[in-house]
C-alpha positions in Angstrom: 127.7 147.8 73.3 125.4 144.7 73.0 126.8 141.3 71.9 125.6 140.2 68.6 122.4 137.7 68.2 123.9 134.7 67.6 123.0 133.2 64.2 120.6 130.0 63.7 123.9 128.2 63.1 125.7 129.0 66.1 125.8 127.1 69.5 126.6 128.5 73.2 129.3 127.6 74.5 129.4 125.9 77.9 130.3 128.2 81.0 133.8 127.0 82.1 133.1 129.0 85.2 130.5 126.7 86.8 132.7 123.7 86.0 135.7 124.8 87.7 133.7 125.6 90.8 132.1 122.4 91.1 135.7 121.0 90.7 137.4 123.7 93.2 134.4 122.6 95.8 135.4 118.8 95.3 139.0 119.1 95.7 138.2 121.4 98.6 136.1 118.7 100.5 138.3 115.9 99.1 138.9 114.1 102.4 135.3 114.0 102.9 134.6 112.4 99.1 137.9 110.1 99.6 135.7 108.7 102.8 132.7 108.0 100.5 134.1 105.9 97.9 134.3 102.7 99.6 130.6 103.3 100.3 129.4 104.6 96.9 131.8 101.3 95.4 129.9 98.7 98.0 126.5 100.4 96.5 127.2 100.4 92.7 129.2 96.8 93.3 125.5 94.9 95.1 122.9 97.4 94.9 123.2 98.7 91.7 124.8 96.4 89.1 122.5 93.4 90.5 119.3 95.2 88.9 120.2 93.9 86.0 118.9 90.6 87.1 115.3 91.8 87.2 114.9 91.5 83.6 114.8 87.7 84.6 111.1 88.5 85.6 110.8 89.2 81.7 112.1 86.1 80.6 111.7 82.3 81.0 114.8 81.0 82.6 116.5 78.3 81.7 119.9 77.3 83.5 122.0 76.3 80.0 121.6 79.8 78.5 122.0 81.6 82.0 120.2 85.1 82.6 121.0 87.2 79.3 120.4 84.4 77.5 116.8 83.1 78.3 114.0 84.0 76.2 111.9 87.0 76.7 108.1 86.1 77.7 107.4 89.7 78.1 104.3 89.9 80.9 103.8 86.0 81.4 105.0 85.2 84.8 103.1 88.7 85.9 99.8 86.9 85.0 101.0 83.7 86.2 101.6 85.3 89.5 98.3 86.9 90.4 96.2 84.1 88.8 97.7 82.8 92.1 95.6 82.6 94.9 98.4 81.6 97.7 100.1 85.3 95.9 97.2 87.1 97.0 96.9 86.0 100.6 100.6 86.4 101.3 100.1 89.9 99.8 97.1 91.0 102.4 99.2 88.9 105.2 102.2 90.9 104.8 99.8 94.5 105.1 98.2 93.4 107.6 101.3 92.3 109.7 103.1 95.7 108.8 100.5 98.0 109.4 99.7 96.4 113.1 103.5 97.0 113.1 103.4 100.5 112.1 100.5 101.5 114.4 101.9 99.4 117.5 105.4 99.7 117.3 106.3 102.7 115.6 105.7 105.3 118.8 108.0 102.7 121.1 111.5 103.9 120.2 110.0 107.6 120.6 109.0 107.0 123.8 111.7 105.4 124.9 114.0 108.5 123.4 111.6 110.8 125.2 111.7 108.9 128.6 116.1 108.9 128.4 116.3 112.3 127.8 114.2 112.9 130.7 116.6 110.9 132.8 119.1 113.5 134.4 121.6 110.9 135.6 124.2 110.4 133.1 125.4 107.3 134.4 122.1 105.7 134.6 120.9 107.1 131.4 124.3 105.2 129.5 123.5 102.0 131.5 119.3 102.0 130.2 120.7 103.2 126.8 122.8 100.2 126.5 120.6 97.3 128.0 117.6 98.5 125.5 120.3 98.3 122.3 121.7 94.9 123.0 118.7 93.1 121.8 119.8 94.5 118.2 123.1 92.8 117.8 121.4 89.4 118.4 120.4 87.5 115.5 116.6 86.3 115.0 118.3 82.8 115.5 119.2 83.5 119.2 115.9 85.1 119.8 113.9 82.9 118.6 116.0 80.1 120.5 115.5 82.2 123.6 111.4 82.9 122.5 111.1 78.7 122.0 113.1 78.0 125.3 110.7 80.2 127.0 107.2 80.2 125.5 107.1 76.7 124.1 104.3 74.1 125.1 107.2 72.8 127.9 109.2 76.0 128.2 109.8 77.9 131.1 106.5 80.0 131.1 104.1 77.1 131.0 106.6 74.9 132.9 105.2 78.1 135.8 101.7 77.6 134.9 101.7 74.1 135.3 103.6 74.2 138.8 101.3 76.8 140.3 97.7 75.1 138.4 96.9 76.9 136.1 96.3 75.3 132.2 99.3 75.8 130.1 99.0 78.0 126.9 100.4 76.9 123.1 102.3 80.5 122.4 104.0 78.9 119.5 101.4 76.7 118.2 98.4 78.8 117.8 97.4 81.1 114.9 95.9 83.4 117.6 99.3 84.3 119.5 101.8 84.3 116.4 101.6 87.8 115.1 101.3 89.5 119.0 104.4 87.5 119.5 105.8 89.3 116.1 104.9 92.1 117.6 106.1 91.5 121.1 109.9 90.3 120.0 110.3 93.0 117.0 109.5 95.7 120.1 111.9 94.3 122.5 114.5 93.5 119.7 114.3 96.9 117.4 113.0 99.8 120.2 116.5 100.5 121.8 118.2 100.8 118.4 115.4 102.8 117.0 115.8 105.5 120.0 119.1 106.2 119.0 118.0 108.2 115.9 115.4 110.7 117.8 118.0 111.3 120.8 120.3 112.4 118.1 117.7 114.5 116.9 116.6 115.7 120.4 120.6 116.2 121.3 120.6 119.2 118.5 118.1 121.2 120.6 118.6 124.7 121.3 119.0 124.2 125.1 118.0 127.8 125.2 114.6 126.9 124.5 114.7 125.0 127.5 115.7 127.6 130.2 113.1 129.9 128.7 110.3 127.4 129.4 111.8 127.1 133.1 112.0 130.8 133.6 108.4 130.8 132.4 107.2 127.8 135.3 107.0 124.8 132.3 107.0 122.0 134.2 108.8 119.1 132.3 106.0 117.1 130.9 105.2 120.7 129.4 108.6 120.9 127.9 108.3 117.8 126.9 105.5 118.0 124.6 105.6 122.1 123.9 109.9 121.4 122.7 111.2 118.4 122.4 108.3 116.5 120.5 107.9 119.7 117.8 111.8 119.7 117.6 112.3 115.9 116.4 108.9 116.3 114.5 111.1 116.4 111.2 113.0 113.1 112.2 109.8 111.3 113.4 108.3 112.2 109.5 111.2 111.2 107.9 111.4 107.5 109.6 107.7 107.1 109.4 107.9 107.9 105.6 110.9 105.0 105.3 108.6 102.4 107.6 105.7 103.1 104.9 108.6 102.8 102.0 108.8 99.5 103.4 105.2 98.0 104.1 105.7 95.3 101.5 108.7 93.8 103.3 107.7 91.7 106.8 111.0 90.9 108.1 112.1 87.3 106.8 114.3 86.6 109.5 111.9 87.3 112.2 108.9 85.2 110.9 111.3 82.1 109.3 112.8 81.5 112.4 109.5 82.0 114.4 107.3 80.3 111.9 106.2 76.2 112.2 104.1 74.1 110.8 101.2 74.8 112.8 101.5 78.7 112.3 101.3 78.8 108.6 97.9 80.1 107.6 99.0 83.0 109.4 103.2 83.4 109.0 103.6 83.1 105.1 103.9 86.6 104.3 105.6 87.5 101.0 108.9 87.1 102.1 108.3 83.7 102.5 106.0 83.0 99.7 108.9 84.3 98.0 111.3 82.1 99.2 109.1 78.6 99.3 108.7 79.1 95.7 112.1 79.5 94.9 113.9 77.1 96.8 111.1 74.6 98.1 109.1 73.8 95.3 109.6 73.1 91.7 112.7 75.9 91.2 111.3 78.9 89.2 113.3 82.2 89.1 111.8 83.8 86.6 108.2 83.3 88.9 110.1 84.7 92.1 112.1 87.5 90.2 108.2 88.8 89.2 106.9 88.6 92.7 110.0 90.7 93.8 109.9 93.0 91.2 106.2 93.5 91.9 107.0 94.2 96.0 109.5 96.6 95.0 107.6 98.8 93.0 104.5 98.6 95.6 107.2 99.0 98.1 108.6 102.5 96.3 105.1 103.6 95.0 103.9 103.4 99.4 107.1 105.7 99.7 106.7 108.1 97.3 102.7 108.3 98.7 104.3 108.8 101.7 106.3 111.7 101.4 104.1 113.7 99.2 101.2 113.3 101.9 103.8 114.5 104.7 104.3 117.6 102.3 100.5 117.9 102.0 100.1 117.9 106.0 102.8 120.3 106.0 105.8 118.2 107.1 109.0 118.1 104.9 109.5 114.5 103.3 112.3 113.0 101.6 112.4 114.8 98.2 112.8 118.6 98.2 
């Protein structure tokens, strides 16, 4: 027999069914969601909960009536920031920096996964693997100390030129060398840590696929380029799409401690912009909440374009 139509009146009553599996599955990976809580608490606790401050960008501040407090101004400080022309400078600065960034150093940690795997020598492999990661536990304080120690006007490099007679050259002091030298330090400081991530990827080879291209006479540049690279092609999308995700944000640390007097036409990126106007001028967080506020969302909008032209090219992306 058929069940009765329910009438206008009645309502469907939630399967119990789906519930208890979802719960059954929970308490059956407990362990495992017992191990994320800490995280998922650290993300709620600072990444979450401080959005709330954004609504300052709505408002005009003013310290006596703290944040929820202040008075809404609705879009002011947006106009107020791009009737700005120091806004819209740092803006094209900090593309420009991060796309040469993208383009130039992007394919290094690749490479560098590529060339270790290639290495047969355990031993040797584990010693290259761990001198090209050190440079990522130092601070941007201790590399730029080390960068001024050896590329200022009477560091060691020119301190070389000078002995042999040759003329000495201003690394630190020019507008010309500054973003190479970005360029230069973020390589030798981020490519080791970088590589880590695609040898992961290549380590989950099938090494069948291997032997069957050595049965067949691939030589190992072959493999190289007819395996490994289509096998970590996946990874390399999905870190390319997080490096777009992130176009509007140059790396404060790198460029403050860099950064002098004589570099800034070329070193205020947006980062900085953001922070001169917060803490070195006349103190306005409602101004510097907008300009964060706006980097965010072109920061997520680049993302977003990012995956869904991998999809379009055939790749994955982020978001099923």
């Amino acid at each position: 027999m058929k069940p009765a139509a329910l009438g206008s009146g009645q309502k469907v009553k939630p399967n119990p069914t789906r519930s208890r599996r979802l719960f059954a599955e929970i308490w059956k990976h407990r362990m495992t969601y017992t191990l994320l809580i800490p995280g998922l608490i650290w993300l709620i606790l600072f990444a979450y909960l401080p959005m709330g401050g954004l609504s300052l960008a709505f408002k005009e501040y003013k310290a006596n009536l703290g944040i929820w407090g202040s008075p809404w101004v609705g879009f002011e400080n947006f106009k107020y920031v791009f009737r700005d022309p120091t806004f819209i400078d740092a803006v094209w600065r900090t593309l420009y920096i991060n796309i040469l960034k993208l383009i130039v150093q992007f394919p290094f940690p690749i490479l560098l996964a590529l060339m270790l795997n290639e290495l047969r020598m355990r031993r040797t492999k584990k010693i290259f693997q761990t001198v090209f990661t050190f440079p990522h536990f130092l601070s941007w304080i201790i590399v730029s100390g080390i960068v001024i120690n050896v590329l200022a006007y009477d560091g060691l490099v020119n301190s070389a030129l000078a002995l042999v007679g040759l003329p000495t050259i201003n690394f630190l002091g020019s507008e010309d060398t500054f973003v190479p030298m970005l360029l230069l330090t973020d390589i030798w400081k981020s490519t080791g840590w970088g590589a880590i991530i695609y040898l992961a990827a290549i380590s989950g080879i099938d090494q069948d696929q291997y032997e069957s291209a050595q049965i067949d006479g691939a030589s190992r540049l072959q493999q190289m380029f007819r395996i490994t690279l289509p096998n970590i092609l996946p990874t390399i999308t999905v870190m390319f799409i997080l490096n777009v995700g992130g176009l509007m944000s140059s790396g404060f640390d790198q460029i403050f401690n860099l950064a002098n007097a004589a570099t800034q036409n070329v070193s205020e990126v947006l980062d900085v912009y953001i922070y001169r106007i917060t803490f070195q001028s006349s103190t306005d967080f409602s101004f510097s909440t907008a300009v964060s506020l706006f980097r965010s969302l072109v920061n997520m909008f680049l993302l977003l374009a990012a995956d869904r032209v991998a999809k379009k090219l055939g790749g994955d992306g982020l978001f099923r």
